[in-house]
Backbone atoms as SQL, in Angstrom:
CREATE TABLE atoms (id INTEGER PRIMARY KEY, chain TEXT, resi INTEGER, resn TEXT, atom TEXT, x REAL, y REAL, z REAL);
INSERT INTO atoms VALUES
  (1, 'A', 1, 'UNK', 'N', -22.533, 7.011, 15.087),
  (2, 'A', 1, 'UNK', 'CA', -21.125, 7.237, 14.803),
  (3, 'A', 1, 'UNK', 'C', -20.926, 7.305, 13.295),
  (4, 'A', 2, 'UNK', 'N', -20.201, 8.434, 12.740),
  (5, 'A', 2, 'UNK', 'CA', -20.205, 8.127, 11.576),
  (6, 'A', 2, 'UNK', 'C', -18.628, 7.814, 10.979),
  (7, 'A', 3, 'UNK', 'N', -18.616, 6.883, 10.114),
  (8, 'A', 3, 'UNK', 'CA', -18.005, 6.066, 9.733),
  (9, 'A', 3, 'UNK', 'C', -16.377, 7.052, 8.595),
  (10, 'A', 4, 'UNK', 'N', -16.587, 8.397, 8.401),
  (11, 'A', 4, 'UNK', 'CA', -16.027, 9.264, 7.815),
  (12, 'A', 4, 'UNK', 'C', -14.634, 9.100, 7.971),
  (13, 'A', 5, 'UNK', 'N', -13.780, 9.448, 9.296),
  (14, 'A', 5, 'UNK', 'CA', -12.510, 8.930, 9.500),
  (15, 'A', 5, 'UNK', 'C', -12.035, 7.625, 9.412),
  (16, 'A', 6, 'UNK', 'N', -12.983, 6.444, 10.069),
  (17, 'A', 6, 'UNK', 'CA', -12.457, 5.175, 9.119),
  (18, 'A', 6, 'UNK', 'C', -12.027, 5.167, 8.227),
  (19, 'A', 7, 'UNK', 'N', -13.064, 5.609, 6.876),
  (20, 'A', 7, 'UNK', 'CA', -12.416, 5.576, 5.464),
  (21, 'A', 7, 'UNK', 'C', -11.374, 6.484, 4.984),
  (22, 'A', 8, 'UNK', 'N', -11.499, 7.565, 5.709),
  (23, 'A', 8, 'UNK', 'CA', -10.418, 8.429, 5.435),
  (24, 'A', 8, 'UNK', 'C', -9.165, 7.761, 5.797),
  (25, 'A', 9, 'UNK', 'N', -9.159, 7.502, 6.918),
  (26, 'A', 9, 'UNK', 'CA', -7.753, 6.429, 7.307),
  (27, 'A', 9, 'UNK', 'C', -7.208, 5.110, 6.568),
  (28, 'A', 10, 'UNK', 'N', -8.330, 4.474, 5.823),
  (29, 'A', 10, 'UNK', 'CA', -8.087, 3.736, 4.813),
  (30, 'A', 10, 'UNK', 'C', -7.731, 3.840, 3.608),
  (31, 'A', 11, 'UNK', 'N', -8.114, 4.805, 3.244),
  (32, 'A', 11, 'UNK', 'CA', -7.584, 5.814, 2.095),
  (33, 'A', 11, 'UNK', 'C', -6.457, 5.840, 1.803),
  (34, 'A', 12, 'UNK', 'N', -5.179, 6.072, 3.025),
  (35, 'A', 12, 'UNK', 'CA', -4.188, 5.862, 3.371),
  (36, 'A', 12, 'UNK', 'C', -3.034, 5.117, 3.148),
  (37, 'A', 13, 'UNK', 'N', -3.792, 3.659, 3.379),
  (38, 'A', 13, 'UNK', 'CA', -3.219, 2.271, 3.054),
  (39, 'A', 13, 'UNK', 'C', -2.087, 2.401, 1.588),
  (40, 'A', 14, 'UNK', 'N', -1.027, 2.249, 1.684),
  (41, 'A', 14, 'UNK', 'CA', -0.251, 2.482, 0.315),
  (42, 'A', 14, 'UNK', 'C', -0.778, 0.898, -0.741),
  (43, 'A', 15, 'UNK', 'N', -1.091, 0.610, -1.931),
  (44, 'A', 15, 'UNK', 'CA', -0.820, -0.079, -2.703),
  (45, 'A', 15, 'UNK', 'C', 0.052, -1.262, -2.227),
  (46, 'A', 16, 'UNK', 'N', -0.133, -2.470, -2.422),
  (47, 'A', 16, 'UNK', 'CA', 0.576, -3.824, -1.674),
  (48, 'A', 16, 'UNK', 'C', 0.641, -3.786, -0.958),
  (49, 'A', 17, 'UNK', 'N', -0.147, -2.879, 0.287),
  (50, 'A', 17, 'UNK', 'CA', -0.069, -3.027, 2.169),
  (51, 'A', 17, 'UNK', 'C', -1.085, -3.527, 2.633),
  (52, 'A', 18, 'UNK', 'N', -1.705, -3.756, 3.450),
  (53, 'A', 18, 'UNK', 'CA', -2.360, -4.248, 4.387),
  (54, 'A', 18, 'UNK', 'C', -2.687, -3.175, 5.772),
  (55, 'A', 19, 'UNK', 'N', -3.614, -3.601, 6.431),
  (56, 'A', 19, 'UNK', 'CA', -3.445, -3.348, 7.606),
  (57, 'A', 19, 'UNK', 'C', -4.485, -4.414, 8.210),
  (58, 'A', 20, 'UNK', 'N', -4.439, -4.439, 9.808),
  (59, 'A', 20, 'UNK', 'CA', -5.374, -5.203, 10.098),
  (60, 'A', 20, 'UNK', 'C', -6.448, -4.772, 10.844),
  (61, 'A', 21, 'UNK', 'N', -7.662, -5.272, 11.016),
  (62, 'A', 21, 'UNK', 'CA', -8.918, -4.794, 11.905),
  (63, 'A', 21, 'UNK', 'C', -8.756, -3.919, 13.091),
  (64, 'A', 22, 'UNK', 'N', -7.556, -4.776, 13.698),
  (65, 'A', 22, 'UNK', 'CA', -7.391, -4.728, 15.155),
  (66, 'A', 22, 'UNK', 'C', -6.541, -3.424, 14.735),
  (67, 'A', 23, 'UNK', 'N', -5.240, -3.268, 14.144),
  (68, 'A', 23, 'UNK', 'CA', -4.937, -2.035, 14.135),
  (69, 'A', 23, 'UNK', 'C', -5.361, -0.868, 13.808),
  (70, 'A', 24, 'UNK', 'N', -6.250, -1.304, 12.731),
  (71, 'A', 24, 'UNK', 'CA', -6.915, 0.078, 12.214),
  (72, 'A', 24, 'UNK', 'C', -7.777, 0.995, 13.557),
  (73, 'A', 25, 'UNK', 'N', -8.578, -0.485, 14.658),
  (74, 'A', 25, 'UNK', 'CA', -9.170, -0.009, 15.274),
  (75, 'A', 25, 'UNK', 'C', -8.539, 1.163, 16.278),
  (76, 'A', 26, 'UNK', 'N', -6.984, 0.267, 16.495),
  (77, 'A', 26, 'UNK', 'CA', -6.184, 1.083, 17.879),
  (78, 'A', 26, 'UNK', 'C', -5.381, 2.303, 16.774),
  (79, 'A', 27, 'UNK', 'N', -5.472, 2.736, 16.037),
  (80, 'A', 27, 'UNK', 'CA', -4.793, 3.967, 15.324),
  (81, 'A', 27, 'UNK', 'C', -5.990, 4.878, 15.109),
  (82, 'A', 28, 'UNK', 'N', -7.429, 4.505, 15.687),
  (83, 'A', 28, 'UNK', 'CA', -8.241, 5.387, 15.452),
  (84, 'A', 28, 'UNK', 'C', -9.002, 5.335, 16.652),
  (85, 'A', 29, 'UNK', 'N', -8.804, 4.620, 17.852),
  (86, 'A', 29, 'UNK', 'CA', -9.241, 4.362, 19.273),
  (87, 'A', 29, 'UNK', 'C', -10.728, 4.289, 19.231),
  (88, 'A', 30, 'UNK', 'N', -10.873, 3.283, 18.515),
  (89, 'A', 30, 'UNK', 'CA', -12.917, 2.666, 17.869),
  (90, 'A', 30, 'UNK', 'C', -13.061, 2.271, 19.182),
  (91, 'A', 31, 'UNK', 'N', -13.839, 2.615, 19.977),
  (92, 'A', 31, 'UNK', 'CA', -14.712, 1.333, 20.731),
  (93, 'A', 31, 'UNK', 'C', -15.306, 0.527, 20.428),
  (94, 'A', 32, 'UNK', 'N', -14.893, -0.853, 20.866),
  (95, 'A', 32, 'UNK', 'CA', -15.366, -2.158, 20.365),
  (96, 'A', 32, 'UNK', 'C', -14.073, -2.582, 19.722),
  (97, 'A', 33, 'UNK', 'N', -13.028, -1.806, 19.047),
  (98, 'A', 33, 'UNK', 'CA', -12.116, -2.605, 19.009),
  (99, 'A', 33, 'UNK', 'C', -12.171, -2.938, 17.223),
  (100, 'A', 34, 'UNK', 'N', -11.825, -4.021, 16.872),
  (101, 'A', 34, 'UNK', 'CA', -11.213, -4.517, 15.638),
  (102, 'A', 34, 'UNK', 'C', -12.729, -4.780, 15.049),
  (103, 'A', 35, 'UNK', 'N', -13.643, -5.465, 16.050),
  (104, 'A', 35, 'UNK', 'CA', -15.385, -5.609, 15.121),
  (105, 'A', 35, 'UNK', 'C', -15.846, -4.257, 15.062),
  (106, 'A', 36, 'UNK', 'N', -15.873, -3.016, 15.577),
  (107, 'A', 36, 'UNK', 'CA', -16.366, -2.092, 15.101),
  (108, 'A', 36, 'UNK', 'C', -15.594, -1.768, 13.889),
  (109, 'A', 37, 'UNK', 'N', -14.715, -1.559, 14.047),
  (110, 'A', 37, 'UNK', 'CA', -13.195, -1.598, 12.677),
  (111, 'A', 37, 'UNK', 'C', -13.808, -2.361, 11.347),
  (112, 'A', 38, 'UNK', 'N', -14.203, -3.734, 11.448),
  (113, 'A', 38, 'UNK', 'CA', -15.443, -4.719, 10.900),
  (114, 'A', 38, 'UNK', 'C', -16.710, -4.245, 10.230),
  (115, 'A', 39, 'UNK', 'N', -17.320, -3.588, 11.126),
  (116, 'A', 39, 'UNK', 'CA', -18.440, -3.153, 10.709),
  (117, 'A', 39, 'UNK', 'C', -18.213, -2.079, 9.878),
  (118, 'A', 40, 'UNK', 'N', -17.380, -1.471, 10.362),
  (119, 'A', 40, 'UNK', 'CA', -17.044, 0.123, 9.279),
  (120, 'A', 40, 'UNK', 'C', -16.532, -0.532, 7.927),
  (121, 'A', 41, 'UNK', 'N', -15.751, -1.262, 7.852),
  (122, 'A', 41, 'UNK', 'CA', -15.159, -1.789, 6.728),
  (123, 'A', 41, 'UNK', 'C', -16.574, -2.506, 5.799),
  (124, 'A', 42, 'UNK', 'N', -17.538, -3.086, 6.483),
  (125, 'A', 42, 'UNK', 'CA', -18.834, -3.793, 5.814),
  (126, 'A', 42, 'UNK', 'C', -19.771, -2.631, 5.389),
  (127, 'A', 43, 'UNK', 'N', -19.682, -1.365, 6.046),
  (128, 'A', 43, 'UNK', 'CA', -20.409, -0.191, 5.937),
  (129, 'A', 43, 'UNK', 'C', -19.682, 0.065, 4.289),
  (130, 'A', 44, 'UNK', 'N', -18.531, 0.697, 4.145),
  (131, 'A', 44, 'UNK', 'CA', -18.128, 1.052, 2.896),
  (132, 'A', 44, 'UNK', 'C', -18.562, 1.344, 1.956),
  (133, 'A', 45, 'UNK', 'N', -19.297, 1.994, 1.303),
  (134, 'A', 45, 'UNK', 'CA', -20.066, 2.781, 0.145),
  (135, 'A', 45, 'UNK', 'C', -19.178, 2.732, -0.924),
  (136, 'A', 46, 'UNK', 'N', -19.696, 1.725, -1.979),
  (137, 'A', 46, 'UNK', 'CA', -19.077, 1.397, -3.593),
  (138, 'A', 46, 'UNK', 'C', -19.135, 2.808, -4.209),
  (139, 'A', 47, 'UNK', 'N', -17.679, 3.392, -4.806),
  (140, 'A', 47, 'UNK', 'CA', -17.732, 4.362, -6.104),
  (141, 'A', 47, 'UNK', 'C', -16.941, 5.585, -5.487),
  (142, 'A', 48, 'UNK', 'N', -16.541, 4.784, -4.086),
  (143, 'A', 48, 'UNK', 'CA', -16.149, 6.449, -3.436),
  (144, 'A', 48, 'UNK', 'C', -14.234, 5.834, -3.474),
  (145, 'A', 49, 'UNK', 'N', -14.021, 5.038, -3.743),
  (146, 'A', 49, 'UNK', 'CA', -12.239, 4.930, -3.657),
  (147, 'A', 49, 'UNK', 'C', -11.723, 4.335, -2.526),
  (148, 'A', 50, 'UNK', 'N', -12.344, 3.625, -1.753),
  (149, 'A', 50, 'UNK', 'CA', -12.125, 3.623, -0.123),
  (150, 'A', 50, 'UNK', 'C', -11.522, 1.899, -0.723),
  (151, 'A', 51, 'UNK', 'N', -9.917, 1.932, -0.502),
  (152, 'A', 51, 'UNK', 'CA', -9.416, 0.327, -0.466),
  (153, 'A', 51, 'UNK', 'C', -10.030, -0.176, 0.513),
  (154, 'A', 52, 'UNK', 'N', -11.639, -0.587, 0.510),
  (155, 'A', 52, 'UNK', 'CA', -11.609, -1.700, 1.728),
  (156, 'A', 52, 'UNK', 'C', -10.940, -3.403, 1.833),
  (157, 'A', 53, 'UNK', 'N', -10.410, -3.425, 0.876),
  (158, 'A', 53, 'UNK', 'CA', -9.857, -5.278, 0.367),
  (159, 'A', 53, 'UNK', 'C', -8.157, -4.839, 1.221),
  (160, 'A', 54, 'UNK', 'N', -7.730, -3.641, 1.188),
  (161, 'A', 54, 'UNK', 'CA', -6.528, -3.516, 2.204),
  (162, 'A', 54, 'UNK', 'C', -6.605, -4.076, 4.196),
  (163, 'A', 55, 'UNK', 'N', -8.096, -4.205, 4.340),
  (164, 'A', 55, 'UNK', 'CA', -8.346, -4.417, 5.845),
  (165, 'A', 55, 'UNK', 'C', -8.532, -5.687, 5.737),
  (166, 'A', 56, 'UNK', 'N', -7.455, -6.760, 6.748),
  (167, 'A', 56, 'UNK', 'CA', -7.737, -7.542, 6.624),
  (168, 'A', 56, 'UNK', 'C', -7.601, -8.258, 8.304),
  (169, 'A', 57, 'UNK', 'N', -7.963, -9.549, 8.540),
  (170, 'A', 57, 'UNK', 'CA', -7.881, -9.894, 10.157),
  (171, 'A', 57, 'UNK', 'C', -6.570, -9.992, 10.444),
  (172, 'A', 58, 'UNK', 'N', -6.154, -10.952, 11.815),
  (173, 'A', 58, 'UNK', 'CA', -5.042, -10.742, 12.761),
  (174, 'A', 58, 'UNK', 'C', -4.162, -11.802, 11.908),
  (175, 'A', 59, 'UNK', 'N', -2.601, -11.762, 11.522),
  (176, 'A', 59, 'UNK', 'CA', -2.312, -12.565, 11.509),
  (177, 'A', 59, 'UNK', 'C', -2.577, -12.697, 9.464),
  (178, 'A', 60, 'UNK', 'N', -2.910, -11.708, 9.085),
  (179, 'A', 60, 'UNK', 'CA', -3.179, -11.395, 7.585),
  (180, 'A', 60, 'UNK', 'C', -4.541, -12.319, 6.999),
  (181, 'A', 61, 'UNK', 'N', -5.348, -12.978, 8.157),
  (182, 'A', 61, 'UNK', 'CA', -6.231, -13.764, 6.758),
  (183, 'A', 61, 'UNK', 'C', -7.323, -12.961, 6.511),
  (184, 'A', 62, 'UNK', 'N', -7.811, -13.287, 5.250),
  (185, 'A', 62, 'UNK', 'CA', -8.893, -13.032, 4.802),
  (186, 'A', 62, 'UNK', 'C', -10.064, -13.480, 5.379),
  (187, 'A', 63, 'UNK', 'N', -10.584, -12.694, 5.896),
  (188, 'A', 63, 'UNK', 'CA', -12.629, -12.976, 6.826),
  (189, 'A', 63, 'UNK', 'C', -13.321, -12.780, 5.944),
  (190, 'A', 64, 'UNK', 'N', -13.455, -12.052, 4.855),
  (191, 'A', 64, 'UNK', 'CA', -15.094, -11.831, 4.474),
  (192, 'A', 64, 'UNK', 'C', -15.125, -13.144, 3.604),
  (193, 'A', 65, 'UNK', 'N', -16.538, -13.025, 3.726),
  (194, 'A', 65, 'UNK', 'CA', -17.269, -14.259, 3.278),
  (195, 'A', 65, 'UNK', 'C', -17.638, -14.259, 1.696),
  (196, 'A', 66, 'UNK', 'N', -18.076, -14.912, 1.066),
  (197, 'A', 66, 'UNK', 'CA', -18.753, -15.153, 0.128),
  (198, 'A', 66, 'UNK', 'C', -18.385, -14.208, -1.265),
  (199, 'A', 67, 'UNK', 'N', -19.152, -13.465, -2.397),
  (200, 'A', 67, 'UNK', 'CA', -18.269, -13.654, -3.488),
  (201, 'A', 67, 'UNK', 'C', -17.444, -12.414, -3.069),
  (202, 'A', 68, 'UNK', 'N', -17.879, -11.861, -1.993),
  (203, 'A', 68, 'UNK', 'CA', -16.672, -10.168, -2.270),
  (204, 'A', 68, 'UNK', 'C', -15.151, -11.023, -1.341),
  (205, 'A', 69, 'UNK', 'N', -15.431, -12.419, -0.819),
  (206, 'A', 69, 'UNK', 'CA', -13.711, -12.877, -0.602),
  (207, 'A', 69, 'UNK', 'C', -13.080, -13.186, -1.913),
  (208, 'A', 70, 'UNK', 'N', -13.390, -13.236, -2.988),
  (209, 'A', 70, 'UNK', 'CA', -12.620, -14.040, -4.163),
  (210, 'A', 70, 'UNK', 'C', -12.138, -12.533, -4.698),
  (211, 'A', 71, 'UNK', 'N', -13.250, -11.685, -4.793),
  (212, 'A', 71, 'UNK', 'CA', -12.903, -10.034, -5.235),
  (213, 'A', 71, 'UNK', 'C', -11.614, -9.332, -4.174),
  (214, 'A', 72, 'UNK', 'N', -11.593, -9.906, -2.957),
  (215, 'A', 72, 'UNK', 'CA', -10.821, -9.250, -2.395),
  (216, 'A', 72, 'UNK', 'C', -9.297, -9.927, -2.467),
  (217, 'A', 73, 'UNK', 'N', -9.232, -11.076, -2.635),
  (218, 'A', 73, 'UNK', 'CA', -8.233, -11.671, -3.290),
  (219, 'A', 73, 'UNK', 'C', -7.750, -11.392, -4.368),
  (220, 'A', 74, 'UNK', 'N', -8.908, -10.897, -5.202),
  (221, 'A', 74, 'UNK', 'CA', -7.962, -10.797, -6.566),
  (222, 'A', 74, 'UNK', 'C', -7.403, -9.253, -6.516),
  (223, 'A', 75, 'UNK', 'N', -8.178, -8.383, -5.842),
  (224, 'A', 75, 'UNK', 'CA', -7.563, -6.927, -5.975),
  (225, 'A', 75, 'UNK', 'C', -6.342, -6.974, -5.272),
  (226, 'A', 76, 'UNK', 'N', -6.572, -7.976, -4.387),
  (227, 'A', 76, 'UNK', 'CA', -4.971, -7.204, -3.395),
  (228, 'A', 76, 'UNK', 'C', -3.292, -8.098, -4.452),
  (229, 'A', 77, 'UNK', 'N', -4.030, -9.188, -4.765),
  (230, 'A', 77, 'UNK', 'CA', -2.659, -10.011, -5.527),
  (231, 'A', 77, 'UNK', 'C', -2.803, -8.901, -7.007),
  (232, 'A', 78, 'UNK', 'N', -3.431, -8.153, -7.069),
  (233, 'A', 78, 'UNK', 'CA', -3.364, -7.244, -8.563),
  (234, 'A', 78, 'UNK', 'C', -2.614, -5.972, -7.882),
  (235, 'A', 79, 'UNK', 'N', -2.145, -5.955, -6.639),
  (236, 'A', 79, 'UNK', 'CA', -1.438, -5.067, -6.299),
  (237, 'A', 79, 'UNK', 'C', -0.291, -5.753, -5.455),
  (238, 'A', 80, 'UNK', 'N', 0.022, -7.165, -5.867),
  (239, 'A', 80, 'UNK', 'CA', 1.510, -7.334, -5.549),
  (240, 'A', 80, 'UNK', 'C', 1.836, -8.108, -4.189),
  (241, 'A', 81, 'UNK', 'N', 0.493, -7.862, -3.526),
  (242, 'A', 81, 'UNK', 'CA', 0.368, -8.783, -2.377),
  (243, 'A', 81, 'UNK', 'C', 0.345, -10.578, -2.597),
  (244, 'A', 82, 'UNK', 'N', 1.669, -10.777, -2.218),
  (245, 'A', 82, 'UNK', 'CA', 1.304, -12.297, -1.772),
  (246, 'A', 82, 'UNK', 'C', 0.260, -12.831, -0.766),
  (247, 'A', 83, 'UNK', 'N', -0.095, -13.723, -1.002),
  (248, 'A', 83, 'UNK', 'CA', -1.187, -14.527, -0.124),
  (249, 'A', 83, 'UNK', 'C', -0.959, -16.330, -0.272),
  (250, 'A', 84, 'UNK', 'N', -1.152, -16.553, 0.795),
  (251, 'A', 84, 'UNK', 'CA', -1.025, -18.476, 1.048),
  (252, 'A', 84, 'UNK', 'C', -2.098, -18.685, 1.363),
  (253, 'A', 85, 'UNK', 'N', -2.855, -19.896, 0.718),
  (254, 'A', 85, 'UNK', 'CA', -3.887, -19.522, 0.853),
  (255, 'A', 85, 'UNK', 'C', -5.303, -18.819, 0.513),
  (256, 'A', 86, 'UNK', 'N', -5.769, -18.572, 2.115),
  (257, 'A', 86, 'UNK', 'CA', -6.460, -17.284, 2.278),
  (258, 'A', 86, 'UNK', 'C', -5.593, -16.245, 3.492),
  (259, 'A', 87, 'UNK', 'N', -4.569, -15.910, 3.374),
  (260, 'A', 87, 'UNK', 'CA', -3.953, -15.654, 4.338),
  (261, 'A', 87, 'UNK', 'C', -2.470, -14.742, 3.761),
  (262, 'A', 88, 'UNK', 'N', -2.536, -13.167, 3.992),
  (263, 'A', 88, 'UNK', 'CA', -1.431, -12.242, 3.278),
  (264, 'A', 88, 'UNK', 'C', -0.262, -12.988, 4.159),
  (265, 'A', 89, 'UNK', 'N', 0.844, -12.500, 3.224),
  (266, 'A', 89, 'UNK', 'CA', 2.090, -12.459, 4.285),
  (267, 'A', 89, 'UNK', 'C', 2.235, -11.190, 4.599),
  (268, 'A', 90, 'UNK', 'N', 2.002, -11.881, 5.725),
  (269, 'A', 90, 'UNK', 'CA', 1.899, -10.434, 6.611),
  (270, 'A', 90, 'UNK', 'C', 3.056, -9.408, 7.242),
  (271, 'A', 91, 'UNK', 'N', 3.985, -10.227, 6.769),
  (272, 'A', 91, 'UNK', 'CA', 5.707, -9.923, 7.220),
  (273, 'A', 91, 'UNK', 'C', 5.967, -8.963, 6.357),
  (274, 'A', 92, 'UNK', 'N', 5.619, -8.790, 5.114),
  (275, 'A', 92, 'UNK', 'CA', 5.995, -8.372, 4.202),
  (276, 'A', 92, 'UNK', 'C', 4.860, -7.143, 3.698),
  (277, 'A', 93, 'UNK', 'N', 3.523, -6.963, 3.975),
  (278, 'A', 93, 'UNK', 'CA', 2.724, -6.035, 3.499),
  (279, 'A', 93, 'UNK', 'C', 1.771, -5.543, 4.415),
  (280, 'A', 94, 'UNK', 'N', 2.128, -6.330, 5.455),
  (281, 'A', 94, 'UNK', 'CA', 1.690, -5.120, 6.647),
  (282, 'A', 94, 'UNK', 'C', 2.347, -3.612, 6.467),
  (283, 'A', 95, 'UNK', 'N', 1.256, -2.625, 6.356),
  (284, 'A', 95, 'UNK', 'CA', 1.466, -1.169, 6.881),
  (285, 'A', 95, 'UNK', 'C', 1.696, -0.796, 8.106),
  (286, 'A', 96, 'UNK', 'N', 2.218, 0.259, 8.791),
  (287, 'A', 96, 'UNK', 'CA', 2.521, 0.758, 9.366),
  (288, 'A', 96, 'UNK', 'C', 2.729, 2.183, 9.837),
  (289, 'A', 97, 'UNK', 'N', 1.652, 2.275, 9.717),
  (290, 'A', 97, 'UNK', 'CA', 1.108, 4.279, 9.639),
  (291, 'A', 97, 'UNK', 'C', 2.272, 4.775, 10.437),
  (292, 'A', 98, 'UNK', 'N', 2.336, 6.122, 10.536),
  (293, 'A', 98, 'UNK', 'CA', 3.293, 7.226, 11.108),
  (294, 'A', 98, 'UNK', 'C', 2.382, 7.454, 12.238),
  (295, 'A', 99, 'UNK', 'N', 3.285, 8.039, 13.030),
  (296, 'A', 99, 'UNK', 'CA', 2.544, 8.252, 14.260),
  (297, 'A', 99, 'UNK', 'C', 2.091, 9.492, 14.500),
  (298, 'A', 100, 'UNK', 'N', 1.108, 10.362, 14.780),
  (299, 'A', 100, 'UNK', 'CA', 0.837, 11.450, 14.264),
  (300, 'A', 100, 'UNK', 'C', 1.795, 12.571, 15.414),
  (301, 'A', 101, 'UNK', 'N', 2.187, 13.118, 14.815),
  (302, 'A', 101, 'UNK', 'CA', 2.942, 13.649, 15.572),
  (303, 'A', 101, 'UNK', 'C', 2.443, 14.940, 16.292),
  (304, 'A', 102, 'UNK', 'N', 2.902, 15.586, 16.727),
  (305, 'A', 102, 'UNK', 'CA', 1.964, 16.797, 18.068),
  (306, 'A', 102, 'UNK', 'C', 2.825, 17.981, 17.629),
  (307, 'A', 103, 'UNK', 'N', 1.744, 18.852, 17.481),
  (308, 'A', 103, 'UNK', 'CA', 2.165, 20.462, 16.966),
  (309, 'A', 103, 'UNK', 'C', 3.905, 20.598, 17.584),
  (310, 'A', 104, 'UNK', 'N', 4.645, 20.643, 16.909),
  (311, 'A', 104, 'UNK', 'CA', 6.371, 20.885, 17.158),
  (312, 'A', 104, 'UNK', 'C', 6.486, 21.876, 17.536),
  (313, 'A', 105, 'UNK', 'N', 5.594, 22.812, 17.106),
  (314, 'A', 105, 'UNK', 'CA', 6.079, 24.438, 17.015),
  (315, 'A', 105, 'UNK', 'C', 5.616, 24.975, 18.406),
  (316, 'A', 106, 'UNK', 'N', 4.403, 24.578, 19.262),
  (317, 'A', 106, 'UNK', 'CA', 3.670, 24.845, 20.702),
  (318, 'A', 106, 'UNK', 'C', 5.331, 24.346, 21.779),
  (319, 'A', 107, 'UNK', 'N', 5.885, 22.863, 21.255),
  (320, 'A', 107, 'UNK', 'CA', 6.552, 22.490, 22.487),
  (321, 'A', 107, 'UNK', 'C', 8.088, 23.435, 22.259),
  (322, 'A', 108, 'UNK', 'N', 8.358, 23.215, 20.876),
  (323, 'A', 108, 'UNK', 'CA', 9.655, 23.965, 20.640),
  (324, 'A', 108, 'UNK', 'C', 10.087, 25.654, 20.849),
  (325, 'A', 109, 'UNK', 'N', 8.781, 26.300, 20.954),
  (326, 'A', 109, 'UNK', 'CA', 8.950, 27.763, 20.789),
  (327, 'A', 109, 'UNK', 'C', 8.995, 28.121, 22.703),
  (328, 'A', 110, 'UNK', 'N', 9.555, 28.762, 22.708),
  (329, 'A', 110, 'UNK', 'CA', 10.124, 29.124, 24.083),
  (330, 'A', 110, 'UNK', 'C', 9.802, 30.883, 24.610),
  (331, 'A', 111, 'UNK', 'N', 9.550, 31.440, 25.390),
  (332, 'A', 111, 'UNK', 'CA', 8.949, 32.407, 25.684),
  (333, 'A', 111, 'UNK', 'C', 10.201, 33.390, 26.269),
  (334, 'A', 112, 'UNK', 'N', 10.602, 34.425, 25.288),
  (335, 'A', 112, 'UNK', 'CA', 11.623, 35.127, 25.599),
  (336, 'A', 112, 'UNK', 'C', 12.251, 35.003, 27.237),
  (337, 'A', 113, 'UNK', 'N', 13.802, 35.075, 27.304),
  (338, 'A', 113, 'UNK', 'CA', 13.822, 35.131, 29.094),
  (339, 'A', 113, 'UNK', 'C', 13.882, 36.982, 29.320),
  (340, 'A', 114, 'UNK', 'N', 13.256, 36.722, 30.514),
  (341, 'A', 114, 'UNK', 'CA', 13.254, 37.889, 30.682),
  (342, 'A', 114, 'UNK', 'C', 14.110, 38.951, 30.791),
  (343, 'A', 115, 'UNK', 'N', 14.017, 40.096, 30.460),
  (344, 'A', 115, 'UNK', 'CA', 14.689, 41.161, 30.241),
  (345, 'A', 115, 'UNK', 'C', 15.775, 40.861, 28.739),
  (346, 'A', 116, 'UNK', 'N', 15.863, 39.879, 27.817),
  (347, 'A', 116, 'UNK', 'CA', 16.217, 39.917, 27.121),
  (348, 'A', 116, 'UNK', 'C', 15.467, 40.383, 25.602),
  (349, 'A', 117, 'UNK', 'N', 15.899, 40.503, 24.716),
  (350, 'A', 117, 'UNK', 'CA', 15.314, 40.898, 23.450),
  (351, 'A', 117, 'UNK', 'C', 15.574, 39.664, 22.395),
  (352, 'A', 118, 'UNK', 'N', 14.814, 39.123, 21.366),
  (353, 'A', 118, 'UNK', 'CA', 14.977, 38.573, 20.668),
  (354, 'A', 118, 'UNK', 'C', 15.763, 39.177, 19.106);
């Protein structure tokens, strides 16, 4: 599986938002859910722009471990995010993607009635 639309979808994330594992997973229908969501986020390739410090667990806390949790703390409060804790407020910088919406123009366009002229 390659990991390409993950980051592209993370990409996304506006400045002081968040999102979480579990959602990222169900806005991109991962199998496995929020740990594959996990793993893609641990996959992440340094130098390419991909906010991975915007993905965070249920409930806003911070999971990763060791020194990239102190790095991910400091990038997201350098963009305005409060945190208690290890833990965003999540009330406040949770994202909330758009819902992708379905070609308008296929359902809206209507097929002359017959015998009439447009």
């Amino acid at each position: 599986m390659s990991w390409e639309p993950v980051f592209r979808f993370v990409q996304r994330i506006p400045r002081g938002k968040v999102l979480t594992y579990g959602a990222l997973a169900a806005a991109l229908r991962l199998p496995g859910g929020a740990r594959t969501a996990g793993r893609a986020m641990g996959a992440t390739p340094s130098g390419r722009g991909i906010p991975w410090h915007r993905v965070v667990g249920a409930g806003g806390k911070l999971l990763i471990r060791g020194p990239h949790a102190m790095l991910q703390k400091k990038l997201l409060e350098s963009e305005g995010v409060e945190l208690v804790e290890s833990r965003v407020k999540i009330d406040r910088h949770l994202w909330k993607p758009a819902k992708q919406k379905k070609n308008r123009q296929s359902r809206n366009t209507k097929a002359p009635a017959r015998g009439k002229l447009n």
